[in-house]
C-alpha positions, 0 to 999 in steps of 0.5 A: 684496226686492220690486219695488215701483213707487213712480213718481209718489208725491209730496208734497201739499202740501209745506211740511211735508216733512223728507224731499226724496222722499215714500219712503224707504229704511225705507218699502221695508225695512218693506215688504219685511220684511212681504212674505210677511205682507202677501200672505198676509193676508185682506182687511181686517187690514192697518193702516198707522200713521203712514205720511207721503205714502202709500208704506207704503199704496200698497206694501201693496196692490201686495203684494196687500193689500185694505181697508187701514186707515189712521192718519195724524196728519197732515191733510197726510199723510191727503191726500198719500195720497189724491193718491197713491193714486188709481190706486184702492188698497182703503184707509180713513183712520180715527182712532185707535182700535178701529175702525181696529185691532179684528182687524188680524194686521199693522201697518206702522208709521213709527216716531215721534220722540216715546216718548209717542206710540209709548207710545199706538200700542203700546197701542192696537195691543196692546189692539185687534189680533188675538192673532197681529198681528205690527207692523213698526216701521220708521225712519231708524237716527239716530232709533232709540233703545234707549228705543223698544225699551223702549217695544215691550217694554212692550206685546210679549212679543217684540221682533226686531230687522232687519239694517240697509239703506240706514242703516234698521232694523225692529223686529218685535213679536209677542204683544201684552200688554194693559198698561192705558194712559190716553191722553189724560193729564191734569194740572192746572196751578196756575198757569193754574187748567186741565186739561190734557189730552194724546194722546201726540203732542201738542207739550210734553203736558200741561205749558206751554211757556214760549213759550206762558206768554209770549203768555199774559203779555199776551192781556189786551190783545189786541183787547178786546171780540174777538167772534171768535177762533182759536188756530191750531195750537192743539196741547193748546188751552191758549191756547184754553181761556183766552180761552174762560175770560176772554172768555165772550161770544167766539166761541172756534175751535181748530185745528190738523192733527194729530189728536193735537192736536185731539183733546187740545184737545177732552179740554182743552175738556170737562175744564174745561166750555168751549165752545170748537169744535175743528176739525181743518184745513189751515191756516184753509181751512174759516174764510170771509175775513175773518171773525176779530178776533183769531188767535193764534199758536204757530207750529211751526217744526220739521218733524221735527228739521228747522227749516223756518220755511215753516211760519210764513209759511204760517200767517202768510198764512192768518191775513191772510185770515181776519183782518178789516181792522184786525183782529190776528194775536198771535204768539209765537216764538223770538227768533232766528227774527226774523219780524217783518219777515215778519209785517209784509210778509204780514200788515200793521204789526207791533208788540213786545209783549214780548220776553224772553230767549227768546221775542218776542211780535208783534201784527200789525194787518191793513191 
């Protein structure tokens, strides 16, 4: 077992954490799994995907890995490790794509909940990477299924499988097979009349989800002759990509932090012809005060399996700062969840829209 120091490793922000500690116990088994992999490695052929505050990273260069390059799906998580890496380890955050894996020998990877979004990283580590990469693919046991090593299998010819510790597990895959992939997917929808397109991590992928085809239902009333308008948490842009149909002439604004969103978004965007911009951010931070007619507003409320409505109010808040006075915040949401009480403390007098037997729909005007 190696003896890593992960003394000071924290959280930054961590609103978004379903975990009480920014490492855990499959972090260390990935780590020590790729011990001898990752010290012998030359400079430049060790890549970290899906690594959550900066544990696999800043592990792999106390093992003596150099030029690590970094995929986090997450603007979050891009800077918890830039917080947690100043002690100056040899990193660079790139996108998904040959930049970040052309070469790479060793992949240390956090294994995601979602099949689609392995599906994509296994394909791309299999089209990219060295012959010779070896992937340590590691995980929470509860959140390994017999389908991810299906997945593997797919994209590897072999397929290994660690002793369990600490209730985690490794999955090591060797010799890639160069299986054709098609991310993003794009389907059409006949009742929206729009290409959707999605990455694999993307919420609900190339289908509408039925709290969205609710807002939808009304945003014809929302704030006529909105010159300015955000959909924040945008995920594959479908609410973005119909205001920017219905109303040419508005400033259209999709964002969301999850790269796989936005850069769905963005496929959606150029599938249909629209001009909608698509930023990838923190909450609103890169929108000046005060600057918007309308938002609206899917907001997420798991983190994980993990229900965390901190999400929401935090969304809620950056939304009162961007709106303008008397401007609106549309938001639809479970029903259970009862937000309305938050909306009208953080955002300003709150009003139903539509309730179905699901989903509610709010419109909360800034004060």
């Amino acid at each position: 077992m190696s003896s890593l120091d992960f003394a000071g490793l924290r959280r930054f922000p961590d609103v978004e954490a379903d975990n009480l500690f920014p490492v855990d116990a499959s972090d260390r088994l990935i780590l020590d799994e790729a011990l001898a992999a990752v010290g012998a490695a030359p400079p430049g052929v060790v890549v970290v995907l899906g690594d959550h505050y900066g544990a696999l990273t800043i592990g792999a260069a106390q093992l003596g890995a150099r030029g690590i390059r970094v995929f986090q799906d997450s603007l979050l998580g891009e800077r918890s490790l830039a917080n947690n890496a100043a002690d100056g380890a040899d990193f660079r955050s790139l996108p998904l794509g040959g930049e970040l894996l052309d070469g790479a020998t060793v992949v240390l990877l956090q294994l995601p909940r979602s099949l689609a979004e392995l599906d994509e990283l296994a394909g791309q580590i299999a089209e990219h990477s060295d012959p010779a990469v070896v992937v340590y693919a590691g995980g929470r046991m509860k959140h390994i299924s017999v389908a991810m090593n299906e997945v593997l299998l797919r994209h590897f010819e072999r397929l290994d499988v660690s002793h369990a510790r600490q209730k985690s597990r490794v999955l090591v895959a060797r010799t890639p097979r160069r299986v054709p992939t098609d991310y993003p997917s794009r389907e059409f929808n006949e009742e929206l009349g729009l290409w959707i397109c999605a990455h694999g991590a993307a919420f609900a992928g190339t289908k509408l989800d039925i709290g969205t085809r609710l807002l939808l239902s009304v945003l014809d009333g929302a704030v006529p002759g909105a010159e300015t308008v955000i959909d924040l948490g945008c995920g594959t842009g479908i609410l973005a990509a119909s205001l920017a149909r219905a109303r040419p002439s508005a400033a259209v604004i999709a964002t969301d932090v999850s790269w796989a969103a936005v850069a769905s978004a963005r496929a959606t965007m150029e599938a249909n012809a629209l001009g909608a911009t698509v930023v990838r951010d923190v909450g609103l931070s890169v929108q000046p005060e005060s600057s918007a007619d309308l938002v609206v507003l899917n907001p997420p409320f798991h983190v994980g399996a993990t229900v965390h409505t901190g999400l929401a109010t935090g969304l809620f808040a950056e939304s009162a700062r961007v709106l303008r006075p008397g401007a609106e915040l549309w938001t639809v949401y479970n029903s259970h969840l009862g937000y309305r009480a938050a909306l009208q403390r953080i955002v300003g007098d709150t009003r139903e829209v539509v309730r179905n037997a699901k989903f509610t729909v709010t419109a909360s005007r800034r004060a």
